[in-house]
N, C-alpha and C positions, 0 to 999 in steps of 0.2 A: 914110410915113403914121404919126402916132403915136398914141397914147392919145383924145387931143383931136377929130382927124380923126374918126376912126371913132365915138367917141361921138356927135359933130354928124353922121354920115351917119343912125345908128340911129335918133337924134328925128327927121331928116326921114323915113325911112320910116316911124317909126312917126304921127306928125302924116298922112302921106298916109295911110297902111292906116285910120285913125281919120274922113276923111273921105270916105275909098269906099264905107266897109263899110255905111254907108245904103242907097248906092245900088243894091250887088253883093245884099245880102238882098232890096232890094225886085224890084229883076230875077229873081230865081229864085221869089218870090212869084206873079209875075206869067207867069212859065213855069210855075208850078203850077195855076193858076187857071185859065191858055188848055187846059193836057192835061184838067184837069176839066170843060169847058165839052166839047172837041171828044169827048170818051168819053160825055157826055149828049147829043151832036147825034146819035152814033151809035146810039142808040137802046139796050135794056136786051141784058144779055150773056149771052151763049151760056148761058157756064156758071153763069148764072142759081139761086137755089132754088126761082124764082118756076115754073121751066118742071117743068110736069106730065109730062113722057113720061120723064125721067131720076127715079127716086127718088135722095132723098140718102144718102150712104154709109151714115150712124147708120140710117135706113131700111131699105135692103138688109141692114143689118145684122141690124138686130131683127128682119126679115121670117126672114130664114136659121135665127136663132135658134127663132124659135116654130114654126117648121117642123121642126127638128129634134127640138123637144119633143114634136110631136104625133107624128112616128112614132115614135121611139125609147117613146112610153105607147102604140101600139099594138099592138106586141110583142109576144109571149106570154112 
């Protein structure tokens, strides 16, 4: 195989990879948009910030904080 060979193999792989690569982006398009579609049939998710019984971290946070203010001022 010389110089010549391998060049002419490289255009055709590259000629192919130039004509898949339509196809191959719009298939994982389309695997994106099915896992988006079946995550909104399942309904809203657990770990939600919409859900009222868990507060959220920054929440729990601040709560801990201002709690610690109010004892550590009543003190003597």
């Amino acid at each position: 195989m010389n110089a010549h060979d391998a060049l002419d193999t490289l255009a055709v792989l590259g000629v192919f990879l130039l004509m898949a690569l339509p196809s191959l982006i719009g298939h994982a398009h389309d695997r994106r948009i099915d896992r988006q579609l079946r995550r909104a049939e399942q309904g809203p998710d657990q770990n939600s910030s919409s859900n009222d019984t868990e507060p959220s971290t920054a929440t729990w946070y601040a709560d801990g904080r201002r709690s610690k203010k109010l004892v550590s001022s009543c003190t003597p």
